[in-house]
MARFI-879179 format. One line per field, with one value per atom (N, C-alpha, C): atom name; residue in three letters; x, y, z; chain; residue number from 1. Coordinates in pm, whole numbers, m for minus. Example, Ala and Ser with C-alpha at 12.3 -4.5 7.8 and 13.67 -1.06 7.14 Angstrom:
! MARFI-879179
atome: (N	CA	C	N	CA	C)
residu: (ALA	ALA	ALA	SER	SER	SER)
px: (1319	1230	1320	1285	1367	1290)
py: (m569	m450	m330	m225	m106	3)
pz: (780	780	780	708	714	787)
chaine: (A	A	A	A	A	A)
num: (1	1	1	2	2	2)
END
This chain:
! MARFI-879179
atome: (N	CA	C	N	CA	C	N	CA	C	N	CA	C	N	CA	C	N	CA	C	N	CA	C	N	CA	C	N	CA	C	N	CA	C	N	CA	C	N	CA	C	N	CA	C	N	CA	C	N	CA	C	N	CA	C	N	CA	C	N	CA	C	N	CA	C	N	CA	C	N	CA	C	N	CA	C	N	CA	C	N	CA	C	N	CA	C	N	CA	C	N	CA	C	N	CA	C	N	CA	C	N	CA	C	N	CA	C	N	CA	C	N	CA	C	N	CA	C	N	CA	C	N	CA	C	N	CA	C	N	CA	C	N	CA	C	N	CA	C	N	CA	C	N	CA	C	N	CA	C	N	CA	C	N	CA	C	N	CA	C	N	CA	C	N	CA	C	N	CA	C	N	CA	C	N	CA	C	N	CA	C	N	CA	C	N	CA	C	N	CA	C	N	CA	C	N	CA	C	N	CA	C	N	CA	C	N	CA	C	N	CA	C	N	CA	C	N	CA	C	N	CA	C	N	CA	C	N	CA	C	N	CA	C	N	CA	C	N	CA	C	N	CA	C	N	CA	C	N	CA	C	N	CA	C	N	CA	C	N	CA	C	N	CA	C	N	CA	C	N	CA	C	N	CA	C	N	CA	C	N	CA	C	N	CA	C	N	CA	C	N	CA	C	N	CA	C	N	CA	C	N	CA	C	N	CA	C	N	CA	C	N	CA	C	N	CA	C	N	CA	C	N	CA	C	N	CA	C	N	CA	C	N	CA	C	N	CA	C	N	CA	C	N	CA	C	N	CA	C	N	CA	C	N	CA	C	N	CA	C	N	CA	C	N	CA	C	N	CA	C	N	CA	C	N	CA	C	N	CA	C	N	CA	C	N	CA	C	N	CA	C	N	CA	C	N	CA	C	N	CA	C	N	CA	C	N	CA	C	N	CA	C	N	CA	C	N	CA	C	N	CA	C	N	CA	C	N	CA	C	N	CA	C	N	CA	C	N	CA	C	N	CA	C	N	CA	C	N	CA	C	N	CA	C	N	CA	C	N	CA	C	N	CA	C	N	CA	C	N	CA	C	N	CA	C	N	CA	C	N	CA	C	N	CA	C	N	CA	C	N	CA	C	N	CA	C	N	CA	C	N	CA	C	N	CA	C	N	CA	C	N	CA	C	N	CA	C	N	CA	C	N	CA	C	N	CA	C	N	CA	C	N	CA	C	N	CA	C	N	CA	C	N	CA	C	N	CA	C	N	CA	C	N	CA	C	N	CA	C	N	CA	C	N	CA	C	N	CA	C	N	CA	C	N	CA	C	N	CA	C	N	CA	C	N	CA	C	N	CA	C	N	CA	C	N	CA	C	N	CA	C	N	CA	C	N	CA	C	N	CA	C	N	CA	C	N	CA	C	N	CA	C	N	CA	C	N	CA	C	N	CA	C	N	CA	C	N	CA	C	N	CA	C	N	CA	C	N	CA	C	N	CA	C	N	CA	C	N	CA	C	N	CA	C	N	CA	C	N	CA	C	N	CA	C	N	CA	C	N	CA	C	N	CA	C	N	CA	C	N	CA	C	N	CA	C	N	CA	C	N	CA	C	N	CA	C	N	CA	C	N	CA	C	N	CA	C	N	CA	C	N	CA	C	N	CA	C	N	CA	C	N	CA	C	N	CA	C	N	CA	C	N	CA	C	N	CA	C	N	CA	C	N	CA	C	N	CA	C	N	CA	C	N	CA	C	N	CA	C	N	CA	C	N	CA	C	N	CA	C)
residu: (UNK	UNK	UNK	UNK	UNK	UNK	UNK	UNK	UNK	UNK	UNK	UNK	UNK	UNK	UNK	UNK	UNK	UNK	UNK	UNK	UNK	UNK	UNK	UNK	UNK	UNK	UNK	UNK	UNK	UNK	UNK	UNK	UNK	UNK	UNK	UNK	UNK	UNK	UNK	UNK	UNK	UNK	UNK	UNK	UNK	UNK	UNK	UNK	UNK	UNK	UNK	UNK	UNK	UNK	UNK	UNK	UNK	UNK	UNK	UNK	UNK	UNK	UNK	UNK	UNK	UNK	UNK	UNK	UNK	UNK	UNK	UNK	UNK	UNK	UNK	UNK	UNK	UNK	UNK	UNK	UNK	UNK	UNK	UNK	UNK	UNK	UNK	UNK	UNK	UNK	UNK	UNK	UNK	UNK	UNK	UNK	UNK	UNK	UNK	UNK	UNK	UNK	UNK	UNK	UNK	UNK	UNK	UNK	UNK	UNK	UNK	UNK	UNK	UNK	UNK	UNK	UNK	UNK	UNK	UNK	UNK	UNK	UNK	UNK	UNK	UNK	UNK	UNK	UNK	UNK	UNK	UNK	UNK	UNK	UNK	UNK	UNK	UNK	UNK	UNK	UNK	UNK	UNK	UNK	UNK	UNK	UNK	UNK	UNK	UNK	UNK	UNK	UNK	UNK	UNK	UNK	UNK	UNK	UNK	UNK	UNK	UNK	UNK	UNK	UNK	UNK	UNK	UNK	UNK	UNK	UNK	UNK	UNK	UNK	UNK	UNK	UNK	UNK	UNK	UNK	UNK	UNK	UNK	UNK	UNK	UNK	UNK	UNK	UNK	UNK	UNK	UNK	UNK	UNK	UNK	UNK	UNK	UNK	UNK	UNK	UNK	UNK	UNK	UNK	UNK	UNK	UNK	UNK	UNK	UNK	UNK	UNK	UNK	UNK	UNK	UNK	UNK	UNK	UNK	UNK	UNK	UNK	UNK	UNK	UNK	UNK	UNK	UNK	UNK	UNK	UNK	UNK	UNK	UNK	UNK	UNK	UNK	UNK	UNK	UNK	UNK	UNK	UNK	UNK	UNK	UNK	UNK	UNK	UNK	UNK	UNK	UNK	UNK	UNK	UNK	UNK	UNK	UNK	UNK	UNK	UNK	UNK	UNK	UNK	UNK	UNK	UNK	UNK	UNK	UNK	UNK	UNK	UNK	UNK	UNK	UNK	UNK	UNK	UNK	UNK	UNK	UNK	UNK	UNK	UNK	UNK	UNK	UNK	UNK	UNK	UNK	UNK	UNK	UNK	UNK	UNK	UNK	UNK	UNK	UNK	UNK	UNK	UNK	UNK	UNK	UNK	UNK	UNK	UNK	UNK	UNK	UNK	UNK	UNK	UNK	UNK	UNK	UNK	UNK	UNK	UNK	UNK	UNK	UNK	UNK	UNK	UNK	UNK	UNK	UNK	UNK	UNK	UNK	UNK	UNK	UNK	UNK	UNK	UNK	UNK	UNK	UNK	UNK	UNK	UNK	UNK	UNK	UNK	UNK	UNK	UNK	UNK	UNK	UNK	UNK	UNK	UNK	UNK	UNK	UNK	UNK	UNK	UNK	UNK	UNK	UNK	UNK	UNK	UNK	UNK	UNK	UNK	UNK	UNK	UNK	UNK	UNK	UNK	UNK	UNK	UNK	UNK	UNK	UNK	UNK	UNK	UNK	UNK	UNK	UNK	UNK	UNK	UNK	UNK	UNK	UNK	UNK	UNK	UNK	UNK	UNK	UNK	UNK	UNK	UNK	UNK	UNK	UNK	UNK	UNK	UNK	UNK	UNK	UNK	UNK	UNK	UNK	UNK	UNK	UNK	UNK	UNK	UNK	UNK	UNK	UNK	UNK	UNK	UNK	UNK	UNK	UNK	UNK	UNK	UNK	UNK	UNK	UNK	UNK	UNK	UNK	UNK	UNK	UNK	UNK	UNK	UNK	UNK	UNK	UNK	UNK	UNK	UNK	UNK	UNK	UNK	UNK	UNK	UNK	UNK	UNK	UNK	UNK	UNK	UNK	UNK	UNK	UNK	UNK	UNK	UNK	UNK	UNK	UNK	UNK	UNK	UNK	UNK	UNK	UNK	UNK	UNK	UNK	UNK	UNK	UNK	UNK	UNK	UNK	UNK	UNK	UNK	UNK	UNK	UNK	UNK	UNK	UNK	UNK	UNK	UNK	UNK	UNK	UNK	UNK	UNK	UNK	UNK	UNK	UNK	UNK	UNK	UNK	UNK	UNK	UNK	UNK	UNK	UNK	UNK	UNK	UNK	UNK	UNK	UNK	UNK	UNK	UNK	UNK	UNK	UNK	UNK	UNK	UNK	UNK	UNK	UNK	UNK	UNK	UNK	UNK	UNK	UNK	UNK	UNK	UNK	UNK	UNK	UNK	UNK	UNK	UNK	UNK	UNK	UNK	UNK	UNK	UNK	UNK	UNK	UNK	UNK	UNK	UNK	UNK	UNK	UNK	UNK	UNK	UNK	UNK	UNK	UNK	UNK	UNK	UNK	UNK	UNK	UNK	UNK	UNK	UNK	UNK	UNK	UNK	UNK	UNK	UNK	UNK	UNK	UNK	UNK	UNK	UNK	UNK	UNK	UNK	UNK	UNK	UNK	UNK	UNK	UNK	UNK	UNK	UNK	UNK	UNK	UNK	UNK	UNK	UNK	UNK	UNK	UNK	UNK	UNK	UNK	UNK	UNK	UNK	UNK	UNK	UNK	UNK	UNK	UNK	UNK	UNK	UNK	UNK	UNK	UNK	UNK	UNK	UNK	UNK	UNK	UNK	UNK	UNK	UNK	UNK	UNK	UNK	UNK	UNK	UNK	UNK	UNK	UNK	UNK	UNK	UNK	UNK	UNK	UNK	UNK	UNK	UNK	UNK	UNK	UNK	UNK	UNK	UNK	UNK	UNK	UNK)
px: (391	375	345	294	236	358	488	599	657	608	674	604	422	359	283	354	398	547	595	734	682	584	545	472	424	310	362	490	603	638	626	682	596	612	511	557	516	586	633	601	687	825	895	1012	1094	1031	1084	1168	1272	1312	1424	1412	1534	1708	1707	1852	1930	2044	2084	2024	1931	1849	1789	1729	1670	1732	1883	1986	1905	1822	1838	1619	1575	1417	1379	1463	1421	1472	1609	1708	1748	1742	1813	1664	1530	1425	1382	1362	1263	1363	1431	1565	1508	1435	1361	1283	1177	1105	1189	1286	1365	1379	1434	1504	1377	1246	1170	1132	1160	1120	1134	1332	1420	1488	1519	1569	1478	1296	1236	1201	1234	1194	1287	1438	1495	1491	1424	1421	1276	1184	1104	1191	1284	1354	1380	1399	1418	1283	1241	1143	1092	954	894	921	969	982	1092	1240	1276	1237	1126	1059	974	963	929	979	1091	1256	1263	1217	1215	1168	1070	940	873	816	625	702	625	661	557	461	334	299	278	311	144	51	m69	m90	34	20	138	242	314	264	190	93	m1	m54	m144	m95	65	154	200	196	232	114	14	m103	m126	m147	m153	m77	72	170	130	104	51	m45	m147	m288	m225	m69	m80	58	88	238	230	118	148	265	362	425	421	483	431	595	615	689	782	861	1001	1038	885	957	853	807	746	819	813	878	834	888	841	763	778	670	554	560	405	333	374	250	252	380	347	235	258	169	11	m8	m148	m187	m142	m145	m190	m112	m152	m299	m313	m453	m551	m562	m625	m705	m626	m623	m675	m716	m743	m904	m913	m1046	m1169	m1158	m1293	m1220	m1139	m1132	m1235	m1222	m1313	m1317	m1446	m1365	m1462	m1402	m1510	m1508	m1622	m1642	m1695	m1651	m1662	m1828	m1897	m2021	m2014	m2129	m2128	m2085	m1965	m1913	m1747	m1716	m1558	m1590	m1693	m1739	m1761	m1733	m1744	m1589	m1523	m1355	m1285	m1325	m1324	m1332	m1440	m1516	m1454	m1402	m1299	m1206	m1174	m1043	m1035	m1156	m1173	m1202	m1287	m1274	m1168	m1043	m913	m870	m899	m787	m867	m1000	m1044	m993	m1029	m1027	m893	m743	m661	m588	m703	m749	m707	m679	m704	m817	m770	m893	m911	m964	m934	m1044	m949	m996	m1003	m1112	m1150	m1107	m1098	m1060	m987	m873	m735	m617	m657	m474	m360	m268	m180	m75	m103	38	159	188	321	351	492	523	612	543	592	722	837	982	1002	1058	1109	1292	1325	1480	1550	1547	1646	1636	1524	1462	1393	1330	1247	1104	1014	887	776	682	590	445	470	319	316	181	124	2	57	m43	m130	m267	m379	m364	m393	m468	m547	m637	m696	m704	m597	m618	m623	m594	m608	m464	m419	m277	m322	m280	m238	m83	m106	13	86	184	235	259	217	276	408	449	590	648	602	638	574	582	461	518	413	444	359	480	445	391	291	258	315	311	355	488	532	636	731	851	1028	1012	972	1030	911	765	638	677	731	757	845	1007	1093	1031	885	789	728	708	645	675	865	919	992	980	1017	1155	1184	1365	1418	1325	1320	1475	1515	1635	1696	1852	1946	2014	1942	1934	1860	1729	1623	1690	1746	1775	1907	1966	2076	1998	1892	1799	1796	1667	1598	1726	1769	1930	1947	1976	2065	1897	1787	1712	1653	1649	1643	1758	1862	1987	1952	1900	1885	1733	1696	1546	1604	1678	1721	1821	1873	1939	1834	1712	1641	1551	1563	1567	1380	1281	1203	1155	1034	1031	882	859	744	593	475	364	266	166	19	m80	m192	m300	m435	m500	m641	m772	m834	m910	m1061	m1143	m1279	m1385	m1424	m1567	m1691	m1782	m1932	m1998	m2113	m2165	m2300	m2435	m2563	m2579	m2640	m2681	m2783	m2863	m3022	m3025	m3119	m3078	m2990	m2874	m2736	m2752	m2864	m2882	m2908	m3042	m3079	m2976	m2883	m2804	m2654	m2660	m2556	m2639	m2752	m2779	m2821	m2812	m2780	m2713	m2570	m2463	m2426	m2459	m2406	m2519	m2621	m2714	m2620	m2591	m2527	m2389	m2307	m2195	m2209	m2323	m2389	m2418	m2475	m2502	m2383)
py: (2826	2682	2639	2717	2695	2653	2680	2629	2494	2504	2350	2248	2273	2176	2168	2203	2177	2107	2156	1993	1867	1888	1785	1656	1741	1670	1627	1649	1565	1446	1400	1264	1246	1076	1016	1116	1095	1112	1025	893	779	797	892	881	969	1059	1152	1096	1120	1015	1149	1075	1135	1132	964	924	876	867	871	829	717	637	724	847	961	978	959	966	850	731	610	677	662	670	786	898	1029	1131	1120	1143	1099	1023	928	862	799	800	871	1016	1096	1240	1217	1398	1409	1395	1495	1595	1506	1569	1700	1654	1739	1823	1850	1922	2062	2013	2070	2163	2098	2149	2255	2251	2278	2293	2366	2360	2315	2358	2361	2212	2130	1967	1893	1986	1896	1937	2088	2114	2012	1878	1834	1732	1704	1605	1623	1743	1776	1767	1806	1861	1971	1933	2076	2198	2175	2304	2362	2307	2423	2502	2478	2555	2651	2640	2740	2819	2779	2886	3008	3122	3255	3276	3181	3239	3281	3172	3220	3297	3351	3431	3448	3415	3455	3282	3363	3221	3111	3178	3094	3028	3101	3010	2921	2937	2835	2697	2773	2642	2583	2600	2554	2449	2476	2408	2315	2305	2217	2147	2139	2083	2019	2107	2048	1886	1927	1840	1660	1715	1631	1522	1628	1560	1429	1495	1396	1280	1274	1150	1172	1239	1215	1277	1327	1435	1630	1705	1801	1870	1978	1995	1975	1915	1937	1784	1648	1549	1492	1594	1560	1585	1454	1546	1638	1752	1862	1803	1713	1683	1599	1569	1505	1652	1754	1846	1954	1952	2007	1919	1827	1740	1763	1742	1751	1905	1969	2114	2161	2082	2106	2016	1922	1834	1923	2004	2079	2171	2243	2363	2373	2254	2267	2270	2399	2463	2311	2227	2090	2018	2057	1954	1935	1756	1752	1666	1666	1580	1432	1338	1229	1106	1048	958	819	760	568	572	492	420	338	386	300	297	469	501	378	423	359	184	162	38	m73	30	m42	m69	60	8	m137	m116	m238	m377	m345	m535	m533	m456	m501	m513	m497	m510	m688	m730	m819	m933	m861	m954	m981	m902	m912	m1016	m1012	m1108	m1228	m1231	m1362	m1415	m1376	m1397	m1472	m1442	m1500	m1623	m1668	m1761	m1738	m1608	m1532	m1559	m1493	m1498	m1399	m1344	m1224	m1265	m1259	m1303	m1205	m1191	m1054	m1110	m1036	m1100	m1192	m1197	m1315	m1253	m1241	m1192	m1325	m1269	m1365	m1362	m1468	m1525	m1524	m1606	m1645	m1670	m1657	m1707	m1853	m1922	m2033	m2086	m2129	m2157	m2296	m2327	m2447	m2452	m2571	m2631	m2496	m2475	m2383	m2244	m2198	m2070	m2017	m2063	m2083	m2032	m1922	m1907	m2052	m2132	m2212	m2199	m2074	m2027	m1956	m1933	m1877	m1895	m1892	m1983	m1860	m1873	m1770	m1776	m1678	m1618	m1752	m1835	m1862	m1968	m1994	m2193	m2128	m2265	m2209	m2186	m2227	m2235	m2180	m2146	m2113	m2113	m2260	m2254	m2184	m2129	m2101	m2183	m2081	m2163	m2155	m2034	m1999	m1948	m1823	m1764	m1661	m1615	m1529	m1387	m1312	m1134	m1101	m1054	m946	m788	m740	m641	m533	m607	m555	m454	m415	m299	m408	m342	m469	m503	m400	m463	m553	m529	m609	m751	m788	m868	m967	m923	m1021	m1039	m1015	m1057	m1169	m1177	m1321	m1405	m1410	m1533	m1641	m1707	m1843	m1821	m1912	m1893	m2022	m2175	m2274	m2325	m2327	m2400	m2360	m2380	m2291	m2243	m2292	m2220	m2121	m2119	m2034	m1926	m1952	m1871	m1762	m1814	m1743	m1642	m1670	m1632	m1496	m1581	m1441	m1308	m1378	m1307	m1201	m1244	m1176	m1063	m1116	m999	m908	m974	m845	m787	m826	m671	m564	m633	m512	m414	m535	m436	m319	m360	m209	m107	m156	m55	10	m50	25	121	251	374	412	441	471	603	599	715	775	892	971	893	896	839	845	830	934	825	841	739	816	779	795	762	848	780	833	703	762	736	802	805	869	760	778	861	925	978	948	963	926	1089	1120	1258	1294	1217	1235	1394	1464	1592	1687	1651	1718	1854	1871	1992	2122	2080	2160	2157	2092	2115	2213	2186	2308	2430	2399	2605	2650	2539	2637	2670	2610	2642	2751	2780	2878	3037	3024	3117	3145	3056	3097	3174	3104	3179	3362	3393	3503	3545	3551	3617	3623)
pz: (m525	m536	m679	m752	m875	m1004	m991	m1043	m1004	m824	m753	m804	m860	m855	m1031	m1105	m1238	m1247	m1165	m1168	m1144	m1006	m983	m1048	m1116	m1219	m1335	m1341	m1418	m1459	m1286	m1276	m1143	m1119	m1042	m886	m829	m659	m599	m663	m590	m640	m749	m818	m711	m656	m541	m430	m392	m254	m176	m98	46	m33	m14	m26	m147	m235	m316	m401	m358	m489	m574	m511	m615	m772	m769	m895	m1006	m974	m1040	m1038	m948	m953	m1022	m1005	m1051	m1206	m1139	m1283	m1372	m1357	m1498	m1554	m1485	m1577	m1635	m1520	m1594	m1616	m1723	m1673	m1828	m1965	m2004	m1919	m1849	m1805	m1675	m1580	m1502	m1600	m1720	m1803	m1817	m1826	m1853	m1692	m1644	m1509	m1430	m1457	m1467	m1308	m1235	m1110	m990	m1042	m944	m921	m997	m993	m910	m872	m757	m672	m650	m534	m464	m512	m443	m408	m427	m324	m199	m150	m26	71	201	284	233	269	232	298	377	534	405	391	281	202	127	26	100	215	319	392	456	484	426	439	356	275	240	144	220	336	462	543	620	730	827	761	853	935	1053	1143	1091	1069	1036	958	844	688	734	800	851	925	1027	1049	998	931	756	728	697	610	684	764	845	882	905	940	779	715	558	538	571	596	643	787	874	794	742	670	569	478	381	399	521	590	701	813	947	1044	925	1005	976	1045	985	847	833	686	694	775	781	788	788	770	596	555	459	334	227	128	46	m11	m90	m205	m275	m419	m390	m266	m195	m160	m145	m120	m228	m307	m453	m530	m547	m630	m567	m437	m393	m416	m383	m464	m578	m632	m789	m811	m731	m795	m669	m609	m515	m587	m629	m721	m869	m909	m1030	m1040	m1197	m1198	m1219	m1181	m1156	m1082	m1033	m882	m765	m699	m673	m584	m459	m372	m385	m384	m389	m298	m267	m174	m229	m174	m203	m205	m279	m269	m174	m58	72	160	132	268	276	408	450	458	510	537	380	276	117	86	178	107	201	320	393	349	294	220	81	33	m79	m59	21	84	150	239	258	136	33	m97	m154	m155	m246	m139	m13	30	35	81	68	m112	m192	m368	m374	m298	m275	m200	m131	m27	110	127	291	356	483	595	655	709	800	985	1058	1178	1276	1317	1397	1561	1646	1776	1831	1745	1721	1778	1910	1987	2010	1897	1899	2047	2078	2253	2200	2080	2071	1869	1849	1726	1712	1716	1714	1627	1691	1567	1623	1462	1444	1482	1532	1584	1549	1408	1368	1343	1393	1435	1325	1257	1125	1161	1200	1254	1177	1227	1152	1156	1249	1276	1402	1425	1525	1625	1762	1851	1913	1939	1970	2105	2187	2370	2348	2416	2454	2367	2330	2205	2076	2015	1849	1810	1668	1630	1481	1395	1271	1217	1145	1050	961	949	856	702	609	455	420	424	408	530	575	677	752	857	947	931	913	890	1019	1076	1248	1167	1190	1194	1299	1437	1538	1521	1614	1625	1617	1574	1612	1714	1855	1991	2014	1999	2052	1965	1851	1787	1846	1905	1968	2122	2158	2278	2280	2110	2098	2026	2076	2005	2105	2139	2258	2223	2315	2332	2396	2355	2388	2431	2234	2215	2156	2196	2212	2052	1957	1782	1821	1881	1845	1942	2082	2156	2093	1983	1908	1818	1733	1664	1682	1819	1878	1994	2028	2063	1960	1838	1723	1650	1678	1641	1719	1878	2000	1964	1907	1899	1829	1737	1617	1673	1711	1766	1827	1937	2059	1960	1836	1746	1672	1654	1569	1618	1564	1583	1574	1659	1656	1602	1456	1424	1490	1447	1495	1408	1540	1468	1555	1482	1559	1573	1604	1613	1608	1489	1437	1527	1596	1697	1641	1567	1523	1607	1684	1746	1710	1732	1698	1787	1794	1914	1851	1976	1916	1895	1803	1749	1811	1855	1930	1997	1984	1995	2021	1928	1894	1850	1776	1739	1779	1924	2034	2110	2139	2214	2154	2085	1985	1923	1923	1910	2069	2184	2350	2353	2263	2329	2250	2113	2004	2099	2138	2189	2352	2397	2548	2517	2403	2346	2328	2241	2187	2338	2408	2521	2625)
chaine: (A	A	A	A	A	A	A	A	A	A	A	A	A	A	A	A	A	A	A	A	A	A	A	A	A	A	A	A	A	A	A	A	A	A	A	A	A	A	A	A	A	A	A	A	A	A	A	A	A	A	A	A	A	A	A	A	A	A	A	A	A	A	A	A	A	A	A	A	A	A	A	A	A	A	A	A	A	A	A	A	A	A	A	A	A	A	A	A	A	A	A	A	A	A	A	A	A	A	A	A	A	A	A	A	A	A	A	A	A	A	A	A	A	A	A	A	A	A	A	A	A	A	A	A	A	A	A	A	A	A	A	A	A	A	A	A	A	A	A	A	A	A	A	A	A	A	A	A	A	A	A	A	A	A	A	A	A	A	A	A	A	A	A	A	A	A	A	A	A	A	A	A	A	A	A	A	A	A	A	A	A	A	A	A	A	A	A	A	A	A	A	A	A	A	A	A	A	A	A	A	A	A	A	A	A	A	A	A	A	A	A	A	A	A	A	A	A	A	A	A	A	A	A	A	A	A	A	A	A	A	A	A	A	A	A	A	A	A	A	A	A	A	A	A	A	A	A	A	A	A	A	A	A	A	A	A	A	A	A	A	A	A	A	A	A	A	A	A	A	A	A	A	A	A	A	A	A	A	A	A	A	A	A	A	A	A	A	A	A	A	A	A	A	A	A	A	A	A	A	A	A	A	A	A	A	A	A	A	A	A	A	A	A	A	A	A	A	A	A	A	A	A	A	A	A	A	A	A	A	A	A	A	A	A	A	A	A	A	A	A	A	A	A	A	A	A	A	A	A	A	A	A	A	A	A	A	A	A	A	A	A	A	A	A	A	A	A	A	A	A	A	A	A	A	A	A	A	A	A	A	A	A	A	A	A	A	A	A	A	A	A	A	A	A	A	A	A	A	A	A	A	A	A	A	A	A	A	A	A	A	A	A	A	A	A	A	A	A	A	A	A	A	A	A	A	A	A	A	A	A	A	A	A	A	A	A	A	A	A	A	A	A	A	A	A	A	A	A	A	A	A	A	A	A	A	A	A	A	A	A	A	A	A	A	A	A	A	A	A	A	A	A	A	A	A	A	A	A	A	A	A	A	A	A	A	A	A	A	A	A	A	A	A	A	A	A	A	A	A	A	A	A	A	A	A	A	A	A	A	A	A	A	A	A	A	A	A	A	A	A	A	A	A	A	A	A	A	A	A	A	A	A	A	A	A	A	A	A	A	A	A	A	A	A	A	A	A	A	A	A	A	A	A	A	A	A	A	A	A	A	A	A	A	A	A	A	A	A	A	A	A	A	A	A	A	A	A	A	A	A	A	A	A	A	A	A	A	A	A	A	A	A	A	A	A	A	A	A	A	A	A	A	A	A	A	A	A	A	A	A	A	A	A	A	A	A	A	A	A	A	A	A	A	A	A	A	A	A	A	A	A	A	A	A	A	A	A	A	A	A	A	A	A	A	A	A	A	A	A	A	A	A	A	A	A	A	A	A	A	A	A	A	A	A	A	A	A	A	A)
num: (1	1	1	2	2	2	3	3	3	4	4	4	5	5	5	6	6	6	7	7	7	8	8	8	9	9	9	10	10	10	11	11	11	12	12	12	13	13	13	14	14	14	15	15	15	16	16	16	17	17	17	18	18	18	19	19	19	20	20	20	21	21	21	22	22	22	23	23	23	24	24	24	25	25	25	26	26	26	27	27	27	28	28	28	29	29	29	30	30	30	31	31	31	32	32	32	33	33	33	34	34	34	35	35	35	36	36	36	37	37	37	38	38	38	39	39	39	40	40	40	41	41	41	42	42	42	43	43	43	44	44	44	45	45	45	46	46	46	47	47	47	48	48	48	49	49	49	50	50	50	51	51	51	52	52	52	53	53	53	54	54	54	55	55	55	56	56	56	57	57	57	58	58	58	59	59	59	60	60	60	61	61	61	62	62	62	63	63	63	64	64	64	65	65	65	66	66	66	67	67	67	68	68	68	69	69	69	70	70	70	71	71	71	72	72	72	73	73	73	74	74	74	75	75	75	76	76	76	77	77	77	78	78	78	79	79	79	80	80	80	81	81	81	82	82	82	83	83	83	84	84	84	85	85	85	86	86	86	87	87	87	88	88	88	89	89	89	90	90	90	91	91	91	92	92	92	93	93	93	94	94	94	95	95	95	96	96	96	97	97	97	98	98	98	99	99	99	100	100	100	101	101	101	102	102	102	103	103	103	104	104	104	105	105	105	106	106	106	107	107	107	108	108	108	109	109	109	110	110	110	111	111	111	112	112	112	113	113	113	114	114	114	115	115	115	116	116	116	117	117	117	118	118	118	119	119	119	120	120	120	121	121	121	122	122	122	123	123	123	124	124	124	125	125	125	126	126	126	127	127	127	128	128	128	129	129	129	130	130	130	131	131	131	132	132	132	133	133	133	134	134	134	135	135	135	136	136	136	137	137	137	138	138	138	139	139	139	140	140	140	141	141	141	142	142	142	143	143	143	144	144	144	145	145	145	146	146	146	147	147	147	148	148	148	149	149	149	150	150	150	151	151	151	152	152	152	153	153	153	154	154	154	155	155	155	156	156	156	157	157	157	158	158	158	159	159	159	160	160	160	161	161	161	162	162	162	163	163	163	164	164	164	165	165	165	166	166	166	167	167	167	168	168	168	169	169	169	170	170	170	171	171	171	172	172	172	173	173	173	174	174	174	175	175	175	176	176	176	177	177	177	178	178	178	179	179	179	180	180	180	181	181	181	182	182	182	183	183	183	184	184	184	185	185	185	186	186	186	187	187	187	188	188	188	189	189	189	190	190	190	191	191	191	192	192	192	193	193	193	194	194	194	195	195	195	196	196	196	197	197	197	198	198	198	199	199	199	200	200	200	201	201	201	202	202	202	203	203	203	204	204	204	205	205	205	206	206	206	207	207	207	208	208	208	209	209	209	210	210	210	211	211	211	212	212	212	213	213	213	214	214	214	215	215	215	216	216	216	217	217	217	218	218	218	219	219	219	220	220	220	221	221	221	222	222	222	223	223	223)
END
């Protein structure tokens, strides 16, 4: 890895890509640096699982790598690209690397997060299940109407977070523009191709004698 992830450190990892664009993000900005690299800098365009194909063999470091994988895009090596885990590699590995944590914990990156958007004249609304996306004559979204009352206007236009298909769920189909609309983007919804994706589930527990209760169980283990 130690050759993959000196390419890496070349050039950004956002310059890395799948599909032809790589020629324009990767080669042609940075092809000193490729030059320097030399073969091993295109081989991070591909999946990492290639750079694994007859090098690993041992099924544990295979699954490492794949769990590794997982840790840094959610899938495991074969949908990851190769210079996203060269690069973390290389910043892993280095003699003062280090791991570090936010002041104040997850709950500090949150409220800046909430400051950048309030600072912009956002809002952020906790317990706001949206019913419907409201369109104008000509299928124009103008906002969005809440569960239980409550409307929010649109300035320009409304961004669905939601999935494609949960999205053409909450668009009316009043009049017969909007019904062409939403027609012509349920099509594309049922064309669009669902990829692989996981869900983060953080639970708290009260610790209250967590401790006695895990050296019974480490002592019942032992016996």
């Amino acid at each position: 890895m130690r050759p993959l992830a000196k390419a890496a450190a070349l050039m950004p990892p956002v310059a890395f890509r799948y599909d032809p664009g790589v020629l324009v993000s990767a080669i042609v900005r940075y092809l000193p640096a490729l030059a320097t690299g030399g073969t091993n800098a295109m081989k991070l365009t591909g999946p990492f699982s290639k750079i694994l194909d007859g090098a690993v063999t041992d099924p544990f470091i295979i699954n490492w790598m794949n769990l590794l994988s997982f840790l840094l895009s959610g899938l495991p090596a074969n949908g990851t690209i190769a210079a996203e885990v060269a690069f973390m590699f290389n910043e892993w590995y280095r003699p003062d690397c280090q791991l570090d944590f936010p002041l104040g914990g997850s709950q500090a990156m949150v409220q800046a997060l909430i400051r950048g958007l309030e600072k912009f004249g956002g809002r952020l609304l906790l317990n706001s299940h949206v019913e419907q996306i409201t369109l104008d004559s000509s299928g124009k979204a103008t906002g969005v109407r809440l569960c239980g009352g409550g409307f929010i206007k649109a300035r320009k236009a409304v961004v669905s977070n939601a999935s494609v298909w949960d999205t053409v769920k909450l668009l009316p189909n009043q009049h017969s523009a909007v019904q062409a609309a939403v027609a012509r983007f349920g099509k594309e919804a049922q064309h669009t191709p669902a990829c692989p994706s996981f869900m983060h589930l953080h639970v708290g527990f009260d610790a209250t004698g967590a401790f006695r209760a895990l050296c019974s169980c480490c002592l019942m283990q032992l016996l």
